[in-house]
C-alpha positions, 0 to 999 in steps of 0.5 A, a space after each residue: 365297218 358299217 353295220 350294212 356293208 358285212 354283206 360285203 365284207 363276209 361274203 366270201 369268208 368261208 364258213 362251212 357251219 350254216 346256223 339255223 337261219 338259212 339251214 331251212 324253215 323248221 322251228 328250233 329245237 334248243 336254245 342254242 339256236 334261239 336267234 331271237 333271244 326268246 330264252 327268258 320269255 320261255 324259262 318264265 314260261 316254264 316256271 309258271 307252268 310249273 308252279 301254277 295251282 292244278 287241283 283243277 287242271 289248267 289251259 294255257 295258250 300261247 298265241 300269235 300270227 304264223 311265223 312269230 315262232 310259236 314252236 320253236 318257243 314251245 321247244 324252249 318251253 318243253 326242253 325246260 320242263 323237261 328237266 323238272 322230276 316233278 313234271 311229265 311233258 307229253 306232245 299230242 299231235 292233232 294232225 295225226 287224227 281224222 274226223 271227229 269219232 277218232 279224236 277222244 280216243 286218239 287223244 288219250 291213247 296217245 297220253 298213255 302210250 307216252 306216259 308208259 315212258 317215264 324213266 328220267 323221272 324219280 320212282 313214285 312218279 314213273 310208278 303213278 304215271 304207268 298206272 295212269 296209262 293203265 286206267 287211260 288206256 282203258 279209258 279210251 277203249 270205252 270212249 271209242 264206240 262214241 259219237 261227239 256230240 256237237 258243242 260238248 257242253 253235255 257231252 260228259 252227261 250223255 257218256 254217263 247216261 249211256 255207260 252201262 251200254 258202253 260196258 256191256 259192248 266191251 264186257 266191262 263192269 265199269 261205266 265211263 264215269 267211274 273210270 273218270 274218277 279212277 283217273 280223278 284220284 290216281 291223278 290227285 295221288 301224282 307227285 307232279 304234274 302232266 304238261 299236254 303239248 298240242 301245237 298248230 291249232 290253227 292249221 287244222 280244219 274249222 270243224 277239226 279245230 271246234 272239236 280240238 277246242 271241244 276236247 280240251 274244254 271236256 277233259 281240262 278240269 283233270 287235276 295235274 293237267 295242264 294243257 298248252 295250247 298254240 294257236 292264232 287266236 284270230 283263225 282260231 276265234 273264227 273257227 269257233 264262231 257260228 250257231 249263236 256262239 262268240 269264238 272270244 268268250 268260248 275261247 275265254 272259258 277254256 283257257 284259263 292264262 295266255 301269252 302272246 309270242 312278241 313279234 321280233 322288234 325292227 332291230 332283230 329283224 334287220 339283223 337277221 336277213 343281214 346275218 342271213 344274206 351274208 351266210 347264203 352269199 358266202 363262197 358264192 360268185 356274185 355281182 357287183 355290190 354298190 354299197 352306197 346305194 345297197 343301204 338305200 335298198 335294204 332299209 327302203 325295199 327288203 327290210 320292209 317286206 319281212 315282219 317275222 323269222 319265217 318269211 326270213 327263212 323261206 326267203 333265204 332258203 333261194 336266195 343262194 340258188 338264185 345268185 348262183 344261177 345269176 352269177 356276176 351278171 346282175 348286181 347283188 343289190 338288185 338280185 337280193 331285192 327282186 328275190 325278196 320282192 319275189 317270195 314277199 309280193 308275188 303279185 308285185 313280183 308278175 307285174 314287173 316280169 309283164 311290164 319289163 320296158 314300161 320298167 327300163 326304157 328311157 325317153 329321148 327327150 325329157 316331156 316327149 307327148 306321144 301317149 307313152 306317159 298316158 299308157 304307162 302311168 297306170 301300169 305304174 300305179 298298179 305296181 306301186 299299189 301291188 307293195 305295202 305302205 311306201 316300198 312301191 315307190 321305194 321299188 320305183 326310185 331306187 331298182 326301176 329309175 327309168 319308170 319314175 317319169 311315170 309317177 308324181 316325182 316326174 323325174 327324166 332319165 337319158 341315154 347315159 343314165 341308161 348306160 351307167 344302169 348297163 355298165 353296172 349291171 342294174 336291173 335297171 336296163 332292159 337286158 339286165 332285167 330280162 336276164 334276170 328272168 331269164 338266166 340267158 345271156 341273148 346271142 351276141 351278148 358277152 358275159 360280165 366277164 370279157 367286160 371286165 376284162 377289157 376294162 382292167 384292161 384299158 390303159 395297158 398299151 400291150 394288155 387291151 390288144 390282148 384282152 380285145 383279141 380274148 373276146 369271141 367275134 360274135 360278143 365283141 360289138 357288145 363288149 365295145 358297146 358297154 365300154 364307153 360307161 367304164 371310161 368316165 376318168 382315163 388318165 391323158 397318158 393312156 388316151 392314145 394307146 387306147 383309142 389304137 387299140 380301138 381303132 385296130 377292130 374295124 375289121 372284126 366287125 359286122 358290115 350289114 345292118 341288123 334292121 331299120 334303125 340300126 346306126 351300124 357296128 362302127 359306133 361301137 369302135 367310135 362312141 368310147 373313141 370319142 368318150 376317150 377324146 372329148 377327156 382331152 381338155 386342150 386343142 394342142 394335147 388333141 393335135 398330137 394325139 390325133 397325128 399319132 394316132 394316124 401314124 401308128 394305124 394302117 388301114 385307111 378307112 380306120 383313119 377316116 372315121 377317126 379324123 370325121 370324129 375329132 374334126 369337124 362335127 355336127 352344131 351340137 359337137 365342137 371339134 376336138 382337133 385344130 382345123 389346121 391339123 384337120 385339114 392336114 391328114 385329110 390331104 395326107 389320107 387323100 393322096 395315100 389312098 389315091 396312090 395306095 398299092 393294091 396289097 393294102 386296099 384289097 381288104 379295106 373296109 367299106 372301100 368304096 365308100 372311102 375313096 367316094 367320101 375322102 376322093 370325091 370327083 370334080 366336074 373338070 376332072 377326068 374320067 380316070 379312076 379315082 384310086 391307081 390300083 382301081 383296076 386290080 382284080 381283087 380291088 375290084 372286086 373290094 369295090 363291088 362288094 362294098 358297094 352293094 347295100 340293102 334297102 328295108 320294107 315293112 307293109 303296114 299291119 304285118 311284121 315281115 320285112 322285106 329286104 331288097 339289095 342295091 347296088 351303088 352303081 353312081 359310086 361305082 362308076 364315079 370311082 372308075 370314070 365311067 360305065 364302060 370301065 367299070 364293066 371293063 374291070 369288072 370283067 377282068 376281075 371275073 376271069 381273074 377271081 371267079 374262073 379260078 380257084 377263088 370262090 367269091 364270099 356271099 357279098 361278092 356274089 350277091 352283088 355281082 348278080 346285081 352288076 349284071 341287072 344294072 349293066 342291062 339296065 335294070 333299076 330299082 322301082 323307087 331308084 
C-alpha cells in the first residue's frame, strides 16, 4: 500500500479516538500529543532552564511565526520543569490586563497569588515562596497608584524618587525600594528557582507589547527569575520600533538567550494532513477516490498550501462537514482540494466561485477565434497569480483542465473529456463545480446514486430494466445522459440486452423541447445506444444484433430510430449494419406500420412524424390515408397531438422568449390524403373523445385549437 492511498484504504475503518490533530485548534497539553516530535527540543529546553546561572535573573525567549507550535512546546516545557522541586513555574497571562497603569500591578499579584500555591514542592521551597507572596503582594499594593512612564529606562529611579509619597498614600513606613530588596534577599535565600511563563506577545497591541517588553526589562535582573517569553520576534521588533529606537537591539537587551521553534519539515507535514484527511473522512460517505490522479492533487495543490500544524487544524476542523454536505456527488480528491484552496487562498477560492464556466466549459472545436480566448485568458491569469509559487497552474492542469486552453500549455479539450469529468464527478464539469457551491442538486438532475445504480446494473438482462424503472421520471434523461461515459468496454454478449433495455424509455421521455438549441430527449435513449453499437467490431455481429433487437421491441417508433442509428448516417459516421439488412427492416417496419391496428398506434410516440418519415407519399399515389387505422378516433388524435410543434423567438437585447405553436398541417393532410379527410376525422375524433367522458391531455387541446385556425385558413406570418 503506497504511502498516499491510506486515504483510501482507512477511510472507512472506524475509529472513535480522534487524536489532537483533528480534534480542534488548541495547543497540546502533554507529550502524548506532540505529533511533531518536539519532546527533545523541549527536555533541552527544560534542562537549561533549569541549570542556567540566575544570580542575575534571566530572559529567554522562544520565538517563531503563528502556527509553528510556540504553545504547545512551552506546554512540553512547563510539564518538565514542572516535576523538578528546585523550580517554581508560574504562568502570567498579558491578555487579562488592560492598559498600561494596571500592568506592574497586575503582573506581581498574579506572581504571588500563584506562588501561595507551592505543595508539590519540598518545605523550604513552599516556605520561602509563601513569603515571596507576602512581600509581592505588598509590592504590588505600592505599585498600583503609579503611572508608567514611557521607555522604563528610569522608570525604577522615578519609583524611588517618589517612595515616601507612595508610603504615606498606603500608610506605610517603606519605600519601593526598600521592599525591592526585601524581594532581592528573600529571592537570594530561594532553594530554587521561579520560572514566569508569559505566552502570545505578539497578540497583543503594540503599546500593550512596549509595555510587556517594558515590564520584563524592569523587573528581569530579579536573582532566580527566569522569564520565558513567546513571540514572533518580527511583529514584536515592529512594535518595539519608533521614537529613535531599533526594536532589534531593544529586544537584544532584554532577553538574554533565544530559540527559534523549527518549522515542521515537508516529510511532517505531508504526513500529518494524510493522518488528518484520513481521520476526518472516516465513517463518512464519500465520492469516488482516483488514486492515480489524488497523488497528483496532493503533492501538486494541498500539500503546497499548508507550511505549519495550525493551518492543518483550521483546515480539518471543516473538512468533514463539508464531505458530509457533499456526500458522493463530488469526487474526494477535488472535495479535498477546493477546501484547502478555500481556508488557504480565499481570494483564489472567490475568483473560481465568480468564473465558474470560464473554469468548466469546453470549446467545440480546438482554435475556435470568436474573442473567448481573448476574454478569458485574463481571468485566468488572475486565478493562477491568486495562489503561491506554481500551485495556480498545478490548480489549472489537474482540478479545472478545461481552462488550460486559456494559459501558455494551450491545451484543448472536447465533448468526451467533458463527459468523462461528469461521469467522474470532477469539478471539472460546470454542474459538478456548481454543486460544490451549492450543495443543490438542480431539478432533473439525479443524484450519483440512480447512476450508479444503472451502471452496475448494465449487463443484467433482468437487472437494468429493474434498475431503469427505480429512477424517478423527472431524473431519468440525466441519468441516460451521463451513461454513455460508463460504457467505454461492455462485453459483445451484454450489447443487445442492453441497447433493449434502452430502447423500452422512449415512452418516459419528454416530447417538447426545453429551448432553442435543445436536440431533444431521444438523444438520451440513442447517444449510449450508439456508444454500445459502435463497440461491435464486425458488420456480421451488428447484423444479428440489430435484427434481434427489432425483434424483441414493439413500438415502432423505437424501431425507427434504431435502424436511423445503425444504418445509414451522416460523412462523419459509417454505418454499423450491412445496407442489405438496412434495406430489410426498413420495408418490415414500413408494411407493419401501414397495417398496424389501431390498439398499437394510439400511443406511439411522434406518430406523425413516424408514418411521414418511414411512409412517405409518392406523387402517383392515392389520396388514401397512409396508415389503415388513420381514421380511428384515438389515432386520430395521436396524430394531431404529435403533429403540433412550437417555434421559439427572442428580440435582440431582451431575455424573453416568445414561444408560438405550430401545427404541421402539410404532414397532417399527407398522411390523411387531403384536407377534407382530415377534417373529416378529426371531427369523428371530436364527438368521439371530446363529447364523451375523455377529456383531452393539454397537447391535444392546444392543437386542436390550432386545427381549427387552420381549417379557416389561418397561417403563421413566417409560414
Amino acid at each position: 500500500m503506497t504511502y498516499l492511498t491510506r486515504i483510501a484504504a482507512t477511510m472507512t475503518e472506524p475509529d472513535n479516538n480522534h487524536s489532537a490533530l483533528v480534534s480542534g485548534d488548541d495547543p497540546i497539553r502533554g507529550e502524548e500529543d506532540d505529533l511533531l516530535n518536539r519532546k527533545s527540543l523541549a527536555t533541552a529546553i527544560a534542562d537549561e532552564i533549569a541549570g542556567m546561572n540566575v544570580n542575575n535573573g534571566g530572559v529567554l525567549a522562544i520565538t517563531g511565526r503563528w502556527g509553528t507550535g510556540k504553545t504547545s512546546l512551552l506546554n512540553l516545557i512547563s510539564n518538565y520543569l514542572s516535576d523538578n522541586e528546585k523550580v517554581r513555574v508560574v504562568r502570567f497571562n498579558p491578555w487579562l490586563f488592560s492598559g498600561t497603569d494596571q500592568l506592574m500591578e497586575f503582573f506581581f499579584s498574579e506572581l504571588a497569588s500563584q506562588l501561595q500555591d507551592a505543595e508539590k514542592k519540598s518545605k523550604r521551597f513552599r516556605r520561602t515562596s509563601v513569603t515571596l507572596a507576602e512581600r509581592f503582594t505588598r509590592y504590588s499594593a505600592a505599585l498600583s497608584p503609579l503611572k508608567f512612564l514611557p521607555f522604563a529606562g528610569a522608570a525604577i529611579g522615578a519609583a524611588q524618587g517618589i517612595s515616601s509619597g507612595v508610603a504615606q498614600a498606603f500608610g506605610q513606613q517603606t519605600s519601593i525600594h526598600e521592599q525591592r530588596t526585601d524581594i532581592v534577599d528573600a529571592l537570594n535565600n530561594l532553594n530554587g528557582r521561579i520560572v514566569v511563563l508569559i505566552d502570545d506577545i505578539d497578540r497583543l497591541s503594540q503599546r500593550e507589547i512596549r509595555d510587556l517588553l517594558r515590564l520584563v526589562r524592569l523587573n528581569g535582573s530579579f536573582p532566580r527569575i527566569i522569564y520565558v517569553l513567546c513571540f514572533d520576534r518580527n511583529i514584536v521588533e515592529a512594535a518595539l520600533e519608533g521614537e529613535g529606537v531599533d526594536g532589534a537591539a531593544y529586544l537584544e537587551k532584554i532577553v538574554r538567550t533565544s530559540v527559534e521553534v523549527p518549522p515542521a519539515s515537508d516529510e511532517s507535514i505531508a504526513d500529518l494532513l494524510i493522518k488528518g484527511i484520513t481521520e476526518c473522512l472516516r465513517d463518512v460517505i464519500i465520492g469516488p477516490l482516483d488514486e492515480s490522479r489524488w497523488v497528483d492533487v496532493f503533492w501538486q495543490v494541498v500539500r503546497p498550501l499548508f507550511s505549519t500544524l495550525r493551518e492543518i487544524k483550521r483546515f480539518l476542523s471543516s473538512l468533514s462537514l463539508t464531505v458530509r454536505s457533499l456526500g458522493e456527488e463530488i469526487g474526494i480528491a477535488d472535495v479535498i482540494a477546493l477546501e484547502a484552496i478555500r481556508v488557504q487562498c480565499p481570494k483564489a477560492y472567490d475568483l473560481i466561485f465568480h468564473n465558474v464556466k470560464v473554469l468548466t466549459q469546453v470549446q467545440m472545436a480546438f482554435g475556435r477565434d470568436d474573442g473567448v480566448r481573448a476574454r478569458n485568458q485574463p481571468t485566468v491569469q488572475r486565478i493562477i497569480d491568486a495562489f503561491p509559487e506554481d500551485v495556480g497552474r498545478g490548480v489549472i492542469r489537474l482540478i479545472f483542465p478545461a481552462a488550460q486552453l486559456y494559459t501558455t500549455e494551450n491545451v484543448w479539450h472536447g465533448r468526451e473529456a467533458e463527459q468523462a469529468w461528469k461521469r467522474d464527478r470532477r469539478v471539472a464539469h460546470e454542474h459538478n463545480l456548481k454543486y460544490y457551491f451549492q450543495r443543490e442538486l438542480p431539478p432533473g438532475t439525479a443524484p450519483s446514486s440512480q447512476v450508479e445504480s444503472v451502471v452496475n446494473s448494465v449487463g443484467s438482462e433482468q437487472g437494468l430494466p429493474v434498475a431503469l424503472s427505480r429512477i424517478p421520471d423527472e431524473n431519468l434523461e440525466d441519468v441516460l445522459d451521463r451513461l454513455p461515459a460508463h460504457l467505454t468496454r461492455v462485453s459483445i454478449d451484454t450489447i443487445q440486452s442492453t441497447v433493449i433495455a434502452l430502447l423500452a424509455l422512449f415512452p418516459r421521455l419528454r416530447v417538447e423541447p426545453r429551448g432553442f438549441f435543445d436536440p431533444g430527449a431521444d438523444w438520451a435513449v440513442l447517444n449510449p445506444i450508439r456508444k454500445l453499437m459502435d463497440q461491435v467490431e464486425t458488420e456480421e455481429v451488428a447484423d444479428r444484433i440489430a435484427c434481434n433487437v427489432y425483434e424483441s421491441i414493439d413500438s415502432f417508433y423505437a424501431r425507427h430510430r434504431f435502424i436511423s442509428l445503425v444504418g445509414e448516417r451522416d460523412s462523419s459516421q459509417s454505418r454499423i449494419i450491412s445496407t442489405q439488412v438496412e434495406a430489410e427492416l426498413r420495408d418490415r417496419l414500413r408494411s407493419e406500420l401501414v397495417r398496424a391496428p389501431a390498439e398499437s398506434l394510439r400511443s406511439e410516440r411522434e406518430l406523425l412524424r413516424l408514418v411521414v418519415q418511414v411512409i412517405p407519399r409518392s406523387d402517383d399515389e392515392s389520396d388514401s390515408p397512409l396508415i389503415d387505422s388513420a381514421h380511428d378516433p384515438h389515432v386520430t388524435a395521436q396524430l394531431l397531438s404529435t403533429g403540433l410543434t412550437s417555434t421559439r423567438s427572442q428580440t435582440t437585447g431582451s431575455v424573453r422568449v416568445k414561444i408560438e405553436d405550430r401545427l404541421a398541417w402539410d404532414a397532417l393532410t399527407s398522411v390523411f390524403g387531403s384536407e377534407e379527410k382530415l377534417r373529416s376525422a378529426v371531427e369523428a375524433m371530436k364527438a368521439t373523445i371530446i363529447h364523451t367522458a375523455a377529456t383531452p391531455d393539454d397537447r391535444l387541446s392546444r392543437a386542436l385549437a390550432l386545427f381549427d385556425r387552420y381549417s379557416s385558413g389561418w397561417r403563421p406570418e413566417d409560414f
